[in-house]
C-alpha positions in Angstrom: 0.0 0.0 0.0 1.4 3.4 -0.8 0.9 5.9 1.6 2.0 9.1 -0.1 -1.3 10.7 -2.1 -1.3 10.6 -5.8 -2.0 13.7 -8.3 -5.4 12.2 -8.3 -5.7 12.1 -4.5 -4.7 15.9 -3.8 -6.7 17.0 -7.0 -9.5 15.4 -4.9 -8.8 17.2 -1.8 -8.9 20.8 -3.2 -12.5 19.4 -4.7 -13.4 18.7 -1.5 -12.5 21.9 0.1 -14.3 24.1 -2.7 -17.3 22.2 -2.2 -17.0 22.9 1.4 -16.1 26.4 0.8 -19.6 26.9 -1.0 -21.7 24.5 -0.2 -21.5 24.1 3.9 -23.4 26.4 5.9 -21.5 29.1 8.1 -24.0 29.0 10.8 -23.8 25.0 11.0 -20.4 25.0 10.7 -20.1 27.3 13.3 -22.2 25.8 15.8 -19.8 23.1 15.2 -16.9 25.1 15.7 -18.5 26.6 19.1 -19.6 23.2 20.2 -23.0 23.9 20.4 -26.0 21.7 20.0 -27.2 21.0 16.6 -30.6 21.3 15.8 -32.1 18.4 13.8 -33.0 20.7 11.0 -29.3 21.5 10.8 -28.6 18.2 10.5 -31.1 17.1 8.0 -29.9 20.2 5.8 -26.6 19.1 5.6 -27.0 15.4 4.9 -29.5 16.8 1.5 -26.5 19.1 0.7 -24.1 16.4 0.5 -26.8 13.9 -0.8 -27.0 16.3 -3.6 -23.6 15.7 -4.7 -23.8 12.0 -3.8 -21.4 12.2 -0.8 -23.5 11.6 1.5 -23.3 7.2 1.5 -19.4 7.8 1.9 -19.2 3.6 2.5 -21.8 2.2 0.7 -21.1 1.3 -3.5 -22.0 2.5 -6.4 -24.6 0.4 -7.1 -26.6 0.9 -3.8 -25.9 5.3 -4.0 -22.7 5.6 -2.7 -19.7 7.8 -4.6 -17.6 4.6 -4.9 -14.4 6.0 -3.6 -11.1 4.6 -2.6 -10.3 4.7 0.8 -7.8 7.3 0.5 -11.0 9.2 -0.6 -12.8 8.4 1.9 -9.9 9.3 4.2 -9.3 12.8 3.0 -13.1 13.3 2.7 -13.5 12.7 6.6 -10.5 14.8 7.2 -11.3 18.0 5.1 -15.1 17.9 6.6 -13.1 18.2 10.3 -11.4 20.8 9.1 -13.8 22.9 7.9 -16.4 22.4 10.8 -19.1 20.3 9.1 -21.1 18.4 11.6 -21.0 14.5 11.9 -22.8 12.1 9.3 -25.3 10.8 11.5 -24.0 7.6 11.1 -26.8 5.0 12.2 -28.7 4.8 8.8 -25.5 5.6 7.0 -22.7 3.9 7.9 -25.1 0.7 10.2 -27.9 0.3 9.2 -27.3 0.4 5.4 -24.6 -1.7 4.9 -26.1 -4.4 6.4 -29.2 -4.1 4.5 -26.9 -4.6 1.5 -25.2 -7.8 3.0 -28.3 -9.5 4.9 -31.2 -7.6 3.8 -34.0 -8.8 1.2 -34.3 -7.1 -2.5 -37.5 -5.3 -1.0 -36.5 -4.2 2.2 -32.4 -2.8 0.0 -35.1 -1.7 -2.7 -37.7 0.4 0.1 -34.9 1.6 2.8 -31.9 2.5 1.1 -33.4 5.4 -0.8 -35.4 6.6 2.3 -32.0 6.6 4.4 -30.2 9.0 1.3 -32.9 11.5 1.0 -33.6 11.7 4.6 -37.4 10.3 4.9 -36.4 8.1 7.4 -34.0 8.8 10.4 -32.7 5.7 12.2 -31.3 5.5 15.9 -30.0 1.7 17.4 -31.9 -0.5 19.6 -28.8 -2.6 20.7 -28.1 -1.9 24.8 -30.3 -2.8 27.6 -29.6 -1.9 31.3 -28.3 -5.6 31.8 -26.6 -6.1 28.5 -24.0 -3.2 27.4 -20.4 -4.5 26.9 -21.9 -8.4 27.4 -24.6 -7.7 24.7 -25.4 -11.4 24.3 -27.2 -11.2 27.7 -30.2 -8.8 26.3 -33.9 -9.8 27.4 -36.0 -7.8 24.8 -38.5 -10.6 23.7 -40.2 -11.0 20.2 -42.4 -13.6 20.5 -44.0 -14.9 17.2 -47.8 -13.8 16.7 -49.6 -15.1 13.6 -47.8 -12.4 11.0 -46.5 -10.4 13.3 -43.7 -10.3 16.4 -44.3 -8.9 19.4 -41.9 -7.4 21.1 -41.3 -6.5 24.7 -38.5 -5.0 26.6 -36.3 -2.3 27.0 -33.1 -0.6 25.2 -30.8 2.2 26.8 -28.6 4.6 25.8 -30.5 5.4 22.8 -28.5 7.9 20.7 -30.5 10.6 19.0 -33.5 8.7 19.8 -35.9 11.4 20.2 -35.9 12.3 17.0 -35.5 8.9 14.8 -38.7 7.4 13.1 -36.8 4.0 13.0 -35.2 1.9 14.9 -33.0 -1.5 14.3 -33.3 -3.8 17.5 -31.8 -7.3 18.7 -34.6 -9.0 19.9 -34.0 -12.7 21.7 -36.6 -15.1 19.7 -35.6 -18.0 21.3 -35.4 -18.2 24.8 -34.0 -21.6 25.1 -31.2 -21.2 23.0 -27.8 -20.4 24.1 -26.5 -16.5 24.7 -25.5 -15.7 21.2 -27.7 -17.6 19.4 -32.1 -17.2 19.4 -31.4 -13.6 18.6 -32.9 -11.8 15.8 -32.5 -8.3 13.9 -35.8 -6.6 13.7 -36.7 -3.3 12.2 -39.5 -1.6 14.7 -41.3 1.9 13.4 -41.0 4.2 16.1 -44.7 5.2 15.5 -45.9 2.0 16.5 -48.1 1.8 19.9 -46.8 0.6 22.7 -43.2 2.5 22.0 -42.1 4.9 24.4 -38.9 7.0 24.5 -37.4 8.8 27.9 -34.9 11.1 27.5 -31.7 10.8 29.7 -29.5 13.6 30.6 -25.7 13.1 30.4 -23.0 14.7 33.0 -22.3 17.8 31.2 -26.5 18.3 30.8 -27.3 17.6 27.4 -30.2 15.6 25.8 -28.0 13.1 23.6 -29.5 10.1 24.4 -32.4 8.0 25.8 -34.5 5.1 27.0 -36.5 3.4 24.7 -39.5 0.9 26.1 -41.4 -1.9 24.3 -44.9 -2.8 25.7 -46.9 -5.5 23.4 -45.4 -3.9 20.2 -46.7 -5.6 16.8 -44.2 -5.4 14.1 -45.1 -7.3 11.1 -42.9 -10.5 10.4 -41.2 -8.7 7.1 -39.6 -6.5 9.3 -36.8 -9.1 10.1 -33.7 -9.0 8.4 -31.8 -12.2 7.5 -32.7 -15.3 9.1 -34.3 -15.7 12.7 -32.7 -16.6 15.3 -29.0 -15.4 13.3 -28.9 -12.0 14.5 -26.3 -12.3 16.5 -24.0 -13.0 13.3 -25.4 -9.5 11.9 -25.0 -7.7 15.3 -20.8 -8.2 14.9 -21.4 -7.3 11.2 -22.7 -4.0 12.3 -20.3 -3.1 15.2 -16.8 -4.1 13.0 -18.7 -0.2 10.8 -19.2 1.5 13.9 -15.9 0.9 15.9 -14.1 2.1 12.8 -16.6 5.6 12.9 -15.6 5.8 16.6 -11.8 6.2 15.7 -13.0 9.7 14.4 -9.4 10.0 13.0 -10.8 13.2 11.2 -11.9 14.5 15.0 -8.9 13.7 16.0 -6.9 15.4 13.7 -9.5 18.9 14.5 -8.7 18.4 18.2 -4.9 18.2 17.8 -4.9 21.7 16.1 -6.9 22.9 18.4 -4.8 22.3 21.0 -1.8 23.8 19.3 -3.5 26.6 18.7 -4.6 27.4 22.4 -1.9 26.1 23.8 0.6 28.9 21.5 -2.2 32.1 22.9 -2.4 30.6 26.4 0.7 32.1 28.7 1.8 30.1 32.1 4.3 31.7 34.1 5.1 34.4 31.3 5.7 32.3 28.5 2.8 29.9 26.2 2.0 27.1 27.5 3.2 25.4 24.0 7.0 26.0 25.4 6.0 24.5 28.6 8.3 20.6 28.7 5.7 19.1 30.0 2.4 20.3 28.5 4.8 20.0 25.1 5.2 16.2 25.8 1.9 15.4 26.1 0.9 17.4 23.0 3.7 15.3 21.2 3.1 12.1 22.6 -0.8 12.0 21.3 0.7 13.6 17.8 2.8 10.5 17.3 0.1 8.1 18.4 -2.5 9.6 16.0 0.0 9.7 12.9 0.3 5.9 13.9 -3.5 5.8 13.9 -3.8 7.7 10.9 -1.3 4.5 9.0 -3.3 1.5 10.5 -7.1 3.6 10.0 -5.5 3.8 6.2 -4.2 0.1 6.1 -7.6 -1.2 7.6 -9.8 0.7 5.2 -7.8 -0.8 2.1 -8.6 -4.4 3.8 -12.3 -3.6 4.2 -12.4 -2.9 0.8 -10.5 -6.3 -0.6 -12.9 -8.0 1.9 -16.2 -6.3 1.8 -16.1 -5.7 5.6 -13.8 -4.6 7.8 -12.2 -7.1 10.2 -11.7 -7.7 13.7 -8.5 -5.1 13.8 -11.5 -1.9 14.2 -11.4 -3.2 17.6 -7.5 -1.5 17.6 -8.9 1.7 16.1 -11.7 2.4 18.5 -9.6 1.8 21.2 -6.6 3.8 19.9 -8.7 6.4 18.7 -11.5 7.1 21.7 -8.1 7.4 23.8 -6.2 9.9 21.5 -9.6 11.9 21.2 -10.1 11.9 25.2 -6.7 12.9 25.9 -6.7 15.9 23.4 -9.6 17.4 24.9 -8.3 16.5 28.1 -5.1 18.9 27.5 -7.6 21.5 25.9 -9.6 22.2 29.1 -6.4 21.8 31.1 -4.9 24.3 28.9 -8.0 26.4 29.8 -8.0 26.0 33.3 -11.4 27.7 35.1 -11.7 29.4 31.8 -13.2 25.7 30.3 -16.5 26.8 31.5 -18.0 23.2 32.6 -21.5 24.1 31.3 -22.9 26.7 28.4 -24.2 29.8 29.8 -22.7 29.9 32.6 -19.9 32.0 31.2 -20.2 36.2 31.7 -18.7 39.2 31.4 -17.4 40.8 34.5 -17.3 36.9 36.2 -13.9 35.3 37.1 -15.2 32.3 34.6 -15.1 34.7 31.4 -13.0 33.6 28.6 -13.3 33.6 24.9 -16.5 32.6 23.3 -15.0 29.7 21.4 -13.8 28.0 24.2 -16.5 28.4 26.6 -17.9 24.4 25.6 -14.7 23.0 26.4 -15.4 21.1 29.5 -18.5 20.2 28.1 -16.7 18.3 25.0 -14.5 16.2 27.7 -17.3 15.0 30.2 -18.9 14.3 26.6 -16.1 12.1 25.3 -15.7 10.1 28.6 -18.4 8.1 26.7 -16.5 7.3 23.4 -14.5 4.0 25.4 -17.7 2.8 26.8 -20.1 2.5 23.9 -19.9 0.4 20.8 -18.4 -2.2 23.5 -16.2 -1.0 26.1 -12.2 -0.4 25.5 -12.0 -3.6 27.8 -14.2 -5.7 25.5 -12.2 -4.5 22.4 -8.6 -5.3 24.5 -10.3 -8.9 25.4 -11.5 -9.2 20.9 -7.9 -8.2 20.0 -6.9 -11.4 22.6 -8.6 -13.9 21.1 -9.6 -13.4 17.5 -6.0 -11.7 16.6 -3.5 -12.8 19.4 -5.3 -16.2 19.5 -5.0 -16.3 23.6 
């Protein structure tokens, strides 16, 4: 694999940043840049812009909608949105949901959904945790009990990203009780509309509304709503998660936050001098430079693997871990580059109060409690260390 880009590969890159130039909104990409909360709206008008230019299914192939690029595409794509402040694909139609739909789905259920996840109609959130099944996901209780032409499902998922506002949602239901842990379980698509579904929101430590509860009381979903075979969800479930943990690297993020960082820590002044000449502060700021050019390599080398298999492999289990740590300890030196200025919670920083600092760096303390998160879900950093074990190391 060469690593250096072609002609072809930076021609692409100053594509992608004139389309950014025009085409993303300033006051989107600045609530990204201020770390605000994005509206849905915002959201929804960003995925039609880049749907427009059919950029929006960055993973999926030609023949399903996607731009068919190369990963090194891909990679600058990711990379250039950072840069230039454009929110995060939602990523649980995109980059989940739709990808297995092309590997285990039916004709009609690629031939309805697809097209409703690319122009928006349908907004998808994921019905995987349960209060006693997070990391250990095999141990979920959510019943779907077989009902003439429907299942009827019972039970209750947690931490339910962005569930307030999806009309979908993709759940692991157990339709065999007997069977063993990983096996009886089943990949059912539920309409959020139907009776008997009821979302609470939860509030996370720095007070924001990002994700929520989601109960199942006698809900009928008609049989056709399963995808693949019954009682083989389990085999779909590891599909899914091998595309998520590589979104969760967020190299792109990463890349963002280590400027970032630079760039404060150079305007920030401890004991007369920037903090940027400070040994210590300097290390740090190194240290997580070299581990996310390393990152940046094996995200690269994976990618070109996915796309000689058709899936990426058990190794995403090294990129969310390496990459939720490198993300957590750049915001980590941001707000202690801050100090009290890293107002822990927006609005609570004014004129004329000791908290005051500059507008852009008021959310700072809000992004870290945030990203505590990021090596907890999509299976803990221990589960990925105890994957690596046995499926690479063989222990």
């Amino acid at each position: 694999m060469d690593l250096s880009y072609s002609k072809d590969d930076l021609a692409f890159r100053d594509e992608v940043r004139a389309f950014l130039a025009e085409k993303l909104p300033k006051d989107i990409s600045d609530a990204v840049r201020s770390g605000g909360e994005l509206t849905k709206a915002m959201t929804e008008e960003w995925h039609a812009i880049l749907n427009a230019r059919g950029w929006l299914a960055t993973i999926w192939p030609k023949e399903f909608g996607g731009p068919g690029w190369s990963p090194v595409q891909k990679h600058i794509f990711e990379e250039e949105c950072c840069r230039a402040y454009a929110p995060r694909i939602v990523p649980f139609g995109l980059n989940m949901l739709g990808p297995v739909l092309q590997k285990f789905g039916s004709k009609a259920q690629q031939d309805h959904y697809l097209p409703r996840i690319l122009d928006g109609t349908d907004w998808w959130c994921q019905g995987y945790s349960e209060p006693g099944a997070g990391s250990d996901l095999a141990s979920l209780k959510t019943r779907a009990d077989r009902d003439g032409d429907h299942w009827v499902i019972n039970g209750q998922k947690t931490w339910t990203t962005l569930g307030q506002h999806a009309d979908w949602i993709f759940c692991l239901c157990r339709t065999d009780p007997d069977a063993k842990k990983q096996e009886g379980i089943s990949f059912i698509l539920v309409d959020m509309a139907t009776p008997g579904v009821e979302v609470r929101p939860i509030r996370l430590i720095e007070g924001g509304h990002e994700v929520n509860e989601v109960f199942f009381t006698d809900v009928r979903v008609p049989i056709g709503n399963l995808v693949g075979e019954e009682n083989k969800g389990w085999t779909i479930a590891k599909y899914l998660l091998t595309h998520e943990r590589t979104g969760i690297a967020g190299v792109g993020f990463s890349i963002q936050a280590l400027e970032e960082v630079k760039a404060l820590a150079r305007k920030t002044r401890r004991g007369g001098r920037p903090l940027i000449e400070d040994p210590l502060f300097a290390a740090r700021i190194a240290q997580a430079e070299i581990d996310l050019e390393a990152m940046k390599i094996t995200n690269l080398r994976m990618l070109f693997k996915a796309q000689e298999q058709g899936a990426p492999g058990p190794e995403t289990s090294l990129l969310k871990i390496k990459g939720t740590v490198i993300h957590q300890e750049l915001k980590d030196l941001a707000r202690r580059a801050l100090g009290p200025v890293a107002a822990p919670f927006p609005g609570h920083v004014s004129e004329g109060n000791l908290m005051f600092g500059p507008e852009d760096t008021a959310h700072n303390a809000a992004r870290y409690f945030n990203n505590r998160k990021t090596s907890i879900f999509g299976g803990s950093n221990e589960i990925q260390r105890n994957i690596v074990t046995k499926t690479m190391l063989e222990l």
